[in-house]
Each structure stands twice: as structure tokens, then as C-alpha cells.
C-alpha positions in Angstrom: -20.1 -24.3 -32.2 -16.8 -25.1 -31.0 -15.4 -21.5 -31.9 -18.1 -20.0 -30.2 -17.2 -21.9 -27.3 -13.7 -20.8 -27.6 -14.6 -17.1 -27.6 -17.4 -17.3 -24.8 -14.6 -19.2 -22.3 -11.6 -16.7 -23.6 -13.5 -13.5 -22.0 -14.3 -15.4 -19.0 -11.0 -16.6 -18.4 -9.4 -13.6 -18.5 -12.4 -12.3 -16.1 -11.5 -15.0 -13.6 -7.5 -14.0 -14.1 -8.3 -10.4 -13.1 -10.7 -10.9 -10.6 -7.3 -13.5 -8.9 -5.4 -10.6 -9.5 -7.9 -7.8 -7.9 -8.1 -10.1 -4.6 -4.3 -10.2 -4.3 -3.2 -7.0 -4.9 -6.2 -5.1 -2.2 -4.7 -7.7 0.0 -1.1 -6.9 0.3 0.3 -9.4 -3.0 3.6 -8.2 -4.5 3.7 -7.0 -8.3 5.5 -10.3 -9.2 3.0 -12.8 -7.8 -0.4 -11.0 -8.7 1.1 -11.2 -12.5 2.4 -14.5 -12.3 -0.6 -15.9 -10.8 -2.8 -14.2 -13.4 -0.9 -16.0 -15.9 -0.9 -19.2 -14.8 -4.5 -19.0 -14.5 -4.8 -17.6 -17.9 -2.4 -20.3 -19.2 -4.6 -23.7 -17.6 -7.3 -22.3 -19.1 -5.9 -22.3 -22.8 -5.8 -18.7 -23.3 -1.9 -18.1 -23.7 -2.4 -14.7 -25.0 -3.7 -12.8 -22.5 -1.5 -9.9 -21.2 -1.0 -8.5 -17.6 0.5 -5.1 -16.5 -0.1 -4.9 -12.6 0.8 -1.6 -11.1 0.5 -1.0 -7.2 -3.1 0.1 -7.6 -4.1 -1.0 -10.5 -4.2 -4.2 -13.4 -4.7 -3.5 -16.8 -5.6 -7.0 -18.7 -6.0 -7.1 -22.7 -6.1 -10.3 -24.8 -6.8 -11.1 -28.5 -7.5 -15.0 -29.4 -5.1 -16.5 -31.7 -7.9 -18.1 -34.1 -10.2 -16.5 -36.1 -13.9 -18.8 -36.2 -14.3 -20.9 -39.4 -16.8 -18.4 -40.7 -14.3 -15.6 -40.7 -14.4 -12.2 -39.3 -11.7 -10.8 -36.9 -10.5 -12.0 -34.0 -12.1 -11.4 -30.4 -10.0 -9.0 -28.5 -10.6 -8.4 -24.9 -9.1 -5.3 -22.5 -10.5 -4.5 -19.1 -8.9 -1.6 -16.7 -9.5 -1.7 -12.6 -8.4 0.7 -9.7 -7.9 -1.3 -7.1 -6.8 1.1 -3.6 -4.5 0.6 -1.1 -6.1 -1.2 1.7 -5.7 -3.2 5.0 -4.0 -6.4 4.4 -5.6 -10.2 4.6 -2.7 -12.7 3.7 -5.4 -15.5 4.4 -6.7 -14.2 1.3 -3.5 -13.9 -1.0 -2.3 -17.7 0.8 -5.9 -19.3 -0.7 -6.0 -17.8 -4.1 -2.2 -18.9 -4.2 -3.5 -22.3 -3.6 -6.5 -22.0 -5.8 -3.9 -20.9 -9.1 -2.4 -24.5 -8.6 -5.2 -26.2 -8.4 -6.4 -24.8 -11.8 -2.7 -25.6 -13.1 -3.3 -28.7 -12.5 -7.0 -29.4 -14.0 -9.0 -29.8 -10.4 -10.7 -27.1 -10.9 -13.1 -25.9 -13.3 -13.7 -22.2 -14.9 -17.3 -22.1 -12.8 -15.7 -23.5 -9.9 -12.8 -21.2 -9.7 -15.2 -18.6 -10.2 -17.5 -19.7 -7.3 -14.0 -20.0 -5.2 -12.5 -16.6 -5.9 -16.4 -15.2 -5.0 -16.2 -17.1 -1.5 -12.7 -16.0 -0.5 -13.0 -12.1 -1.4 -16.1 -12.4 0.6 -14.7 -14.2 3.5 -14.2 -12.1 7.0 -11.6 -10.5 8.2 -10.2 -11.6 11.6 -12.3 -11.0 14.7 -12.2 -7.8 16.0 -11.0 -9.3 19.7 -8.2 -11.5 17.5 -6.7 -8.2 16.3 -7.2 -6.1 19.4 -5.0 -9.3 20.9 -2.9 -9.1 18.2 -2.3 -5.5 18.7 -1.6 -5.4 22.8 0.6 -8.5 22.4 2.6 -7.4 19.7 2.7 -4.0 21.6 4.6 -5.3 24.7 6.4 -8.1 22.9 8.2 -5.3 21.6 8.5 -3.0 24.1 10.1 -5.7 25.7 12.3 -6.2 22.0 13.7 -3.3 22.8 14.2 -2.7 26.2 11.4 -2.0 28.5 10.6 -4.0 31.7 7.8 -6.2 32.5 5.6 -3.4 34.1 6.7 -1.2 30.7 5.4 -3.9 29.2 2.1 -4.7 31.1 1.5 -0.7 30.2 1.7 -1.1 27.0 0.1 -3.9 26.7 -2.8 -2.2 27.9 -1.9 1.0 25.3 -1.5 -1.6 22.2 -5.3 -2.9 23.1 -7.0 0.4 23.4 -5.4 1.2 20.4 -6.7 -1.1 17.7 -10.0 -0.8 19.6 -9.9 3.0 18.2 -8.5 1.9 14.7 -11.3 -0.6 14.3 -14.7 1.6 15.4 -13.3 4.8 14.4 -10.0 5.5 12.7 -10.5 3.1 9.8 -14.4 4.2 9.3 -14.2 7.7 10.1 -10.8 8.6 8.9 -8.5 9.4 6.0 -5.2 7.2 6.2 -3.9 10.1 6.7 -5.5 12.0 9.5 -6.1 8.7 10.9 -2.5 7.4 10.9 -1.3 10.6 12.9 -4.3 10.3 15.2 -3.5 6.5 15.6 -0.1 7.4 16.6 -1.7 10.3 18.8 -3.4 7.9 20.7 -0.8 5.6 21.4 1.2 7.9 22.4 -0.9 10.1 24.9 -1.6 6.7 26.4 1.7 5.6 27.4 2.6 9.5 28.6 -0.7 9.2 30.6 0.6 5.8 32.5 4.3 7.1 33.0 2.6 9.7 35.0 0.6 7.7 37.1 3.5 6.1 37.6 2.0 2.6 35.5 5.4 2.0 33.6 9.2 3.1 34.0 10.6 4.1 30.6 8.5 5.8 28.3 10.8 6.1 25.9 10.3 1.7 25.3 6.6 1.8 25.7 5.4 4.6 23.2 7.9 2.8 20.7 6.6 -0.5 21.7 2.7 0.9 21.2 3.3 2.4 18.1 4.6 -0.6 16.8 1.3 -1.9 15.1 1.1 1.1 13.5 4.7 0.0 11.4 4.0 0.1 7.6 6.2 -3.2 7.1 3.8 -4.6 4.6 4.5 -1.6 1.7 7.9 -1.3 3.1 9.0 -5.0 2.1 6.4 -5.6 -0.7 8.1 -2.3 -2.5 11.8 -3.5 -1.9 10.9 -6.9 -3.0 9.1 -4.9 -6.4 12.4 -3.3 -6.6 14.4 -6.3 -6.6 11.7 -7.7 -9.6 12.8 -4.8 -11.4 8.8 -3.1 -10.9 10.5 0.2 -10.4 7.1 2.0 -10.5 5.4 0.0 -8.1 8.7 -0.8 -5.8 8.1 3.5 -5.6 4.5 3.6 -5.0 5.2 1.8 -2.0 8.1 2.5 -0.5 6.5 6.0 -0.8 3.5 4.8 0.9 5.6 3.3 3.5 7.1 6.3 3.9 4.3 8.3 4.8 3.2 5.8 7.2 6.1 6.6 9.0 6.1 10.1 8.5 1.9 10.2 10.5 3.7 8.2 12.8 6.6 10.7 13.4 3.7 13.7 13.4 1.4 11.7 16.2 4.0 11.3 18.4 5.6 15.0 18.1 2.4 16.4 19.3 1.8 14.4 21.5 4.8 15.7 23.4 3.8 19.2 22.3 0.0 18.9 24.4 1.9 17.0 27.0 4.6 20.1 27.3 1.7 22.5 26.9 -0.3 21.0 29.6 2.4 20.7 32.3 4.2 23.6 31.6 7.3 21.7 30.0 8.3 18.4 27.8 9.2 15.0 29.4 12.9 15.0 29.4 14.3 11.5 28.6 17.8 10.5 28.9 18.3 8.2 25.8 17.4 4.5 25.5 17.8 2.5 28.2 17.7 -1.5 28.4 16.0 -3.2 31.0 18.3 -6.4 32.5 14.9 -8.1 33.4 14.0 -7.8 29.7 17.7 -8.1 28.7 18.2 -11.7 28.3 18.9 -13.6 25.3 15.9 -16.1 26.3 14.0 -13.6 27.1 14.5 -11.5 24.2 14.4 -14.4 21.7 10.9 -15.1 23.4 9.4 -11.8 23.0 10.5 -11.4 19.4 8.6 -14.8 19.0 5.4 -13.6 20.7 5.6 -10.1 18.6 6.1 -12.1 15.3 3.2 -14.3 15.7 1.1 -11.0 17.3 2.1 -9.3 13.7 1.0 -12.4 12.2 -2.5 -11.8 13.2 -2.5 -8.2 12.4 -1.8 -9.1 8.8 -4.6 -11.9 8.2 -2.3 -14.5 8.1 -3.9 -18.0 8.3 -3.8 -19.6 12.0 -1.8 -22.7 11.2 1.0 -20.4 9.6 1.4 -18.4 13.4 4.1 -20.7 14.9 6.3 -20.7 11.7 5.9 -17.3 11.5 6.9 -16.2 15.2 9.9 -18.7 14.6 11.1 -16.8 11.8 11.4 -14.1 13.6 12.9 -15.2 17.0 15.7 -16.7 14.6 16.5 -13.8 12.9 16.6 -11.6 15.9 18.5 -14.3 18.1 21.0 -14.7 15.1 22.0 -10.3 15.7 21.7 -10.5 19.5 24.4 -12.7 19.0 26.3 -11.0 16.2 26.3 -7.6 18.2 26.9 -9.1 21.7 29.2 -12.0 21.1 30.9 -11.4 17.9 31.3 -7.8 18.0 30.0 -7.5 14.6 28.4 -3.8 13.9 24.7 -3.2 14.2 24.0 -3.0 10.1 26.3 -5.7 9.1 24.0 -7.9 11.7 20.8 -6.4 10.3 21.8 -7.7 6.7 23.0 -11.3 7.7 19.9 -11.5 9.7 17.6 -10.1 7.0 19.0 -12.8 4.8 18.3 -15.6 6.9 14.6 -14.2 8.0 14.1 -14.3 3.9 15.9 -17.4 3.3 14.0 -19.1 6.1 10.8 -17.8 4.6 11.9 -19.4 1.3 12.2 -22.7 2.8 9.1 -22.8 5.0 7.0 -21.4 1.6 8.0 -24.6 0.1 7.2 -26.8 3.0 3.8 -25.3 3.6 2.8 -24.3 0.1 2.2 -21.0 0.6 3.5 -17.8 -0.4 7.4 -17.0 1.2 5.5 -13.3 1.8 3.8 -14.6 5.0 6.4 -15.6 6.8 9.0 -12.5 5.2 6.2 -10.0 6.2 6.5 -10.5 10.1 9.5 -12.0 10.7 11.4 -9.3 9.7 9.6 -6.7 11.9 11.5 -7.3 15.1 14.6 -5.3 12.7 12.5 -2.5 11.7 14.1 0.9 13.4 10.9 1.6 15.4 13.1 2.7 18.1 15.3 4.8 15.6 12.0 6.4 14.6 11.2 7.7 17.6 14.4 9.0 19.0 14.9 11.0 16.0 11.1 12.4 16.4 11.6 12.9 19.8 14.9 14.9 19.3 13.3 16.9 16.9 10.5 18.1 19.2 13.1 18.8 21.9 15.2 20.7 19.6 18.0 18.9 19.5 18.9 18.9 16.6 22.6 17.0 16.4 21.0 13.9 18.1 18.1 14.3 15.6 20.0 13.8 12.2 22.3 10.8 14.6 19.4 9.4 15.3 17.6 9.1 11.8 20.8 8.5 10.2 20.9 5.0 12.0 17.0 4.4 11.3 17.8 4.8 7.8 21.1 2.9 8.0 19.2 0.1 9.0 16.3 0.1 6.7 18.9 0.2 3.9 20.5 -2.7 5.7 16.8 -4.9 5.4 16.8 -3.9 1.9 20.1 -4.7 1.3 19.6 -8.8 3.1 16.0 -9.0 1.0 17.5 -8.5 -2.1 20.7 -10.7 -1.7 18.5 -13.1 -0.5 15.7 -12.8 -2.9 18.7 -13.1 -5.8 19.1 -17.0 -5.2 17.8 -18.7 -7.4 14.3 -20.7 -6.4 15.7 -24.2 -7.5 17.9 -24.7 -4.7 15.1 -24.3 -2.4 12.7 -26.6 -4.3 15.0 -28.5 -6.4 12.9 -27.7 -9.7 13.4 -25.4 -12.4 11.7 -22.2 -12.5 8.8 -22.2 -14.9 9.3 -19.4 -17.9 8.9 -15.9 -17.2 9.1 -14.3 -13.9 10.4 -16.4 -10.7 8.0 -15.8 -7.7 8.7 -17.1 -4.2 
């Protein structure tokens, strides 16, 4: 009886390990965690031989028990393949079965129960649609004010960042491919800002489209697939730095035409002179406080649970503070201040992970937005539609510079070991932070 036993709860384990693993990667999880957590789970449970190969889409689970039943015969074997797309991203949902994995560790939890648990948090809601349309005009003129527009600039896009998610929520994401929708996303945001300049609702709209099109930012793949890099998941660290890639690339194509139907309908393109800062904008309160409000605006975007909003926005005022001051006050060059800063935002996030037992991911995520090259992005698109081509390459050469600078501070960062931060050792196997 007690064989039988063993083989009935050995299938179901594993069943509970990959449905942990299912929930974390549709909901923005990195290769590392999804695999560690699968074991651990797994490993409370007595089954010690089950093996996990997580891919960006996908988690291939096998097992075979270690005893064969008194009355002989083979051993059970197990093996269980599931697609899992790319989707939007809850971090709610990665944060509770994080929490869930320890509690089986440590024997509060039973098989049934953690399989009544994983049922009620993949089923759990997304944010309200009015906290993420929020989310999405806030974090729209926190930035525009990041990087350089003024307060009416702002109030524009505030407006622009609202309408926007309103279109990605009822239509885009239930109507549209990613594809098609991520250029018509950027479309939108776009036309909307040119429409205000012309009515004379906003000053430089050069810092509001760049400020609307920030929700549209892939950062999640971006930093989930450097961070799979830096685990040595080349496969995966691909997949979605690819993915991230096109993201940007819908984003470059929305904005492009929407110069081109602007040009066509009044005879000729918006000329714009180059970035310009705003000195109402331009302080370093003022600019510590937007990054602030952006970050915790982000942090609602990506699902991330409401008591986690505050330490989130923090990270990321700190770390753009720390290269305001680098660039300003100790002359120190733009990617050399993206890097130190990077490190911090991810050493930070390190620290506060321990403090609030939850995954280092949900503060990393948005806190390192305010140094993603949305304004780099643009120039260079814009550039390109104006045929100008010298400024063009310039102008992408120093987005790229600095996202090679973000990778760079994630991985030195992500290199120190996890003891100094919470004084234990590392269990066996892959470190996860």
C-alpha cells in the first residue's frame, strides 16, 4: 500500500511542480527562478528525481521514481511537455507562488492545499482596468517630465498615456496580433501627442511622444533575457532579448508613420530641433520625483503587488538621482553613469527582495526603466523618417550604447554572490535572487 502511495503522490507532485512553473513563466518569471522553484517544490515533496528544462515558452518535466514496489515490475516514469506563450505580465502572480514554494519547503502546506493555492492564484484578476489606465497616463508624464518636457508637456501626455491603455485594453490586446497591435499602439500614442502640439496643448513634442510611448517599453523581456544570459540560459536569454527587440522595433514603425500621415496631411513633416530640457522640469527634486512617480506607475503596469509600489518607485528615483549626479556634478560620461546606476538599482532590489520576501525581479523590473533609451529610440526613428541619416546612426548608436550599459550593471551586479545579502549560503544548484 505504501508503494502505491508513493507512485500515486510522485505524478502529482511533479503535476503541482509544473503547473508552479506554468504560472511563472506566462507571468513574466526568469528561466532561473521557474526551475528553481519547480525543484524545490519537487524536492519538499520527496521526489528528488524529477527533472526540469524551462525554455522561454515552454517546460518539459520528466521523472522516474527511485524504488521499484515490493512486488516488482519497473519503475514509474513520468514526462509531461507544455507551450506556455508569451503573455502580459502579473508579478502579483510570480511574488505569491514564490511565497507558496517556501511554504511547501517548509511543510505548511500540503500536496491538496498547494494544489487548491496554485488553482486560486492563476485564476486571480488582473488589475482593474481604471488601475492600469492610471498607471499608464501617470507613468506617461512622469517620464515625459524624466526627460525633459514641461508641466503642460506633461499634462498632454498625461492625457495621451490614458487614452492609450484605454485602446490596448478593449481593443489592441483582444483584436490584435502583438504585432500589428504593438505598431498600432505606438500609432496611437503618437498621433495623439502630434494632434495636441497642434492645438497648441503641449510645447515639445519631441518629450511627449517619448513620454507616451513609454508604456509601450518592453523592459520586462529586455531584463528577464539579460538576466537569462547572465544564468548562462543562452537560449532563452535570446528568445527574449529578441522579443524585446521587436517590441521596439513596432514601436520604431508606429511612430515613423505617424510622421509620415502627419507629413502627408499637412503638406510637410514636423521639423524638430533636437531634445530640449525644460528648466521647470529640470531640477534635481523635481526630476528625482518624477522618476519616483514613473517607477511606481510601471509598477502597476506590471501586476506588481500594492504594498511593493513605494519600494519600487524608490528604487528607481535612487538610481536615476545617483546619474543626475554623476553626469551633472562629477562629470562622469553618460554610459559609465548608466552602469554604476544599473548596479545599484539591482543591488537595491537584492536587498529589498530579502527584506520583503519576494522576488529581487519586482523591484529590478521598474526601477530600472527610468535608464531605458526611450528618448534614444525615438530620435533615431525620427531621424530616419526625416532622412537624416548621420543623426540617425548617432542617435541609435547611443540607445544601444546605453542598453549595453544596463546589461553590463545587471550582470556585475547579478555576479555577487547572494550570501552577502542574506548572510546564508546558497542552497545547491542554481542561485536565484
Amino acid at each position: 500500500m505504501e508503494g502505491q502511495q508513493q507512485q500515486g503522490n510522485f505524478s502529482e507532485v511533479l503535476e503541482v511542480a509544473a503547473e508552479a512553473g506554468h504560472i511563472l513563466l506566462e507571468n513574466g518569471a526568469e528561466i532561473s527562478r521557474v526551475e528553481d522553484i519547480m525543484a524545490r517544490i519537487a524536492s519538499a515533496y520527496g521526489v528528488d528525481s524529477g527533472s526540469f528544462f524551462v525554455l522561454s515558452n515552454g517546460i518539459f518535466t520528466t521523472g522516474t521514481m527511485d524504488k521499484v514496489p515490493a512486488g516488482g515490475g519497473q519503475a514509474q516514469t513520468y514526462a509531461n511537455v507544455e507551450f506556455i506563450p508569451i503573455r502580459g505580465i502579473q508579478l502579483s502572480k510570480v511574488v505569491a507562488v514564490n511565497r507558496l514554494s517556501y511554504d511547501i519547503a517548509y511543510g505548511m502546506c500540503t500536496l491538496e492545499q498547494a494544489r487548491l493555492r496554485l488553482k486560486l492564484i492563476r485564476e486571480s484578476p488582473a488589475k482593474p482596468a481604471w488601475e492600469q489606465i492610471l498607471g499608464s497616463a501617470l507613468g506617461a508624464s512622469a517620464f515625459c517630465a524624466v526627460f525633459g518636457g514641461g508641466w503642460l508637456d506633461c499634462a498632454a501626455t498625461f492625457v495621451a498615456g490614458a487614452l492609450l491603455y484605454v485602446f490596448i485594453l478593449f481593443v489592441s490586446s483582444r483584436y490584435l496580433s502583438k504585432i500589428v497591435g504593438g505598431i498600432a499602439n505606438a500609432l496611437l500614442a503618437t498621433l495623439l501627442c502630434v494632434v495636441f502640439y497642434r492645438i497648441g496643448f503641449g510645447g515639445s513634442l519631441s518629450n511627449m511622444i517619448i513620454g507616451a510611448v513609454m508604456p509601450l517599453i518592453p523592459g520586462v523581456p529586455f531584463v528577464n533575457g539579460v538576466r537569462d544570459l547572465a544564468n548562462s540560459d543562452y537560449i532563452a536569454g535570446m528568445t527574449r532579448l529578441t522579443d524585446a527587440l521587436l517590441g521596439f522595433f513596432c514601436i520604431a514603425l508606429g511612430v515613423a508613420f505617424s510622421f509620415l500621415l502627419d507629413g502627408w496631411a499637412f503638406g510637410g513633416m514636423i521639423a524638430l530641433q533636437g531634445m530640449t530640457v525644460n528648466p521647470e522640469t529640470a531640477g534635481l527634486t523635481v526630476q528625482t520625483a518624477a522618476a519616483f512617480l514613473g517607477t511606481l506607475a510601471f509598477a502597476a503596469l506590471f501586476g506588481v503587488p500594492r504594498p511593493q509600489y513605494a519600494g519600487a518607485g524608490l528604487i528607481g528615483a535612487i538610481g536615476w538621482c545617483l546619474y543626475l549626479v554623476l553626469t551633472r556634478y562629477a562629470a562622469v560620461s553618460p554610459t559609465v553613469a548608466i552602469i554604476l546606476a544599473s548596479v545599484l538599482i539591482c543591488v537595491i532590489s537584492r536587498v529589498s527582495a530579502i527584506d520583503q520576501k519576494c522576488p529581487a525581479q519586482v523591484f529590478l523590473l521598474c526601477g530600472i526603466f527610468p535608464l531605458v533609451p526611450g528618448a534614444g529610440i525615438f530620435w533615431c526613428t525620427y531621424y530616419l523618417v526625416a532622412a537624416q541619416l548621420p543623426l540617425a546612426l548617432s542617435t541609435g548608436f547611443g540607445a544601444v550604447k546605453a542598453a549595453v550599459a544596463i546589461v553590463l550593471g545587471i550582470i556585475l551586479a547579478m555576479e555577487l554572490p547572494q550570501r552577502i545579502f542574506s548572510g546564508k549560503q546558497p542552497r545547491p544548484g542554481r542561485a536565484v535572487h
